[in-house]
C-alpha positions, 0 to 999 in steps of 0.5 A: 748436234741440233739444229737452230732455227729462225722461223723468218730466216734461212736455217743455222747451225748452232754452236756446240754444246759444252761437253757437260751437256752429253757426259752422262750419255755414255750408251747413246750415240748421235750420228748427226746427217744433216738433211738438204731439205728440212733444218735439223740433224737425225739421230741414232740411239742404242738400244738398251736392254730391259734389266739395263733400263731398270739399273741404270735409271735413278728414278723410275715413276708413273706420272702425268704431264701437267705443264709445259715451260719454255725458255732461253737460257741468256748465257748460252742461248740454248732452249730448253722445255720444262716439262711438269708431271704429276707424281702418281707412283714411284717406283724406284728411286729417291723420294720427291714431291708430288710434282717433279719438273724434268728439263729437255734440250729444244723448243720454241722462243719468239722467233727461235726454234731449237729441235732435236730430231727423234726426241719426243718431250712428253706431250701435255695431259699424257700419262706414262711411266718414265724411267729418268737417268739422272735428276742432277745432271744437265742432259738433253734428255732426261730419260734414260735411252730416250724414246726406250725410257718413255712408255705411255699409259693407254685405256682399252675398249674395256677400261684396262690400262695398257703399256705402249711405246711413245709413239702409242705401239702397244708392248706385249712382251720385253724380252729380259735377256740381259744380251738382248735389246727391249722387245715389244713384240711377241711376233715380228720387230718393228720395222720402218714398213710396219703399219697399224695392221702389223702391230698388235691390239691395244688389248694384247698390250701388258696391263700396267700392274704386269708391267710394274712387275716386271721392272720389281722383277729386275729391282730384285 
């Protein structure tokens, strides 16, 4: 569930989504706890393991933001953001164009705000790797695991291209134990109280040609 905001009026709860929009979102779980002071439900995602994340997503790319879109759909109402990439790699799946278009559920139109809460639609002129679940169903986000399936592409204080999460955590290590989750770092997990301090240098991040590696290590 999401919320559906006027920006000039109390909050409402939009209707449901038909059923197709969530079908192929079998390893992801949405427990929704609508909060009394801000308009919007949280969501809890399971984690989903590296060799997973490689198998199960349909196409994997490196590629950079280049447009944002967004609209209403008449018939539903929903709203949904295009987000245009820049192919620069793939890495595993079917062939595309030079430019691929990937749609995520939310956004704002006039007055109308629809949010999902802990998704994060990949920001303009951002430069990732992204692994995609599907290119043919309708879902409300595209990548794989949500945030699991989005790693950004950062330069260090030497030029070297790195691999962080999205929200720019640096991944020094993936733990490719098939019963276990993602990890991305070589010391302590990631917790709610981790500061900048507790995390890793961007340096000690794996490069992006290590990084490509390890997924061709799981394609294998």
């Amino acid at each position: 569930m999401v919320a559906l905001q006027n920006n000039h009026s109390e909050p409402r709860i939009a209707s449901s989504f038909k059923n197709h929009l969530f079908s192929s979102l079998s390893r992801i779980v949405l427990v929704c706890t609508l909060f009394a002071l801000t308009p919007g439900y949280a969501s809890t995602i399971l984690e989903v393991s590296f060799p997973d994340l490689c198998a199960d997503a349909e196409l994997i790319f490196e590629g950079q933001v280049i447009n944002h879109s967004v609209s209403q759909d008449p018939a539903t109402g929903n709203i949904w953001t295009e987000v245009g990439f820049r192919v620069i790699e793939k890495i595993k799946g079917p062939e595309v164009e030079d430019t691929l278009t990937l749609r995520f559920l939310g956004g704002t139109v006039g007055d109308l705000t629809l949010k999902i809460s802990d998704m994060h639609v990949p920001a303009l002129n951002e430069h990732g790797i992204y692994f995609v679940e599907s290119l043919r169903e309708n879902l409300v986000n595209p990548l794989l695991g949500w945030s699991q399936g989005h790693y950004l592409i950062e330069t260090d204080n030497t030029g070297t291209a790195r691999i962080t999460t999205e929200d720019q955590v640096p991944v020094s290590e993936i733990e490719t134990n098939t019963s276990q989750s993602v990890r991305l770092f070589s010391a302590e997990s990631v917790t709610d109280n981790t500061t900048a301090a507790d995390q890793p240098p961007l340096t000690e991040a794996l490069t992006v040609p290590d990084f490509k590696a390890l997924i061709q290590q799981q394609l294998q």
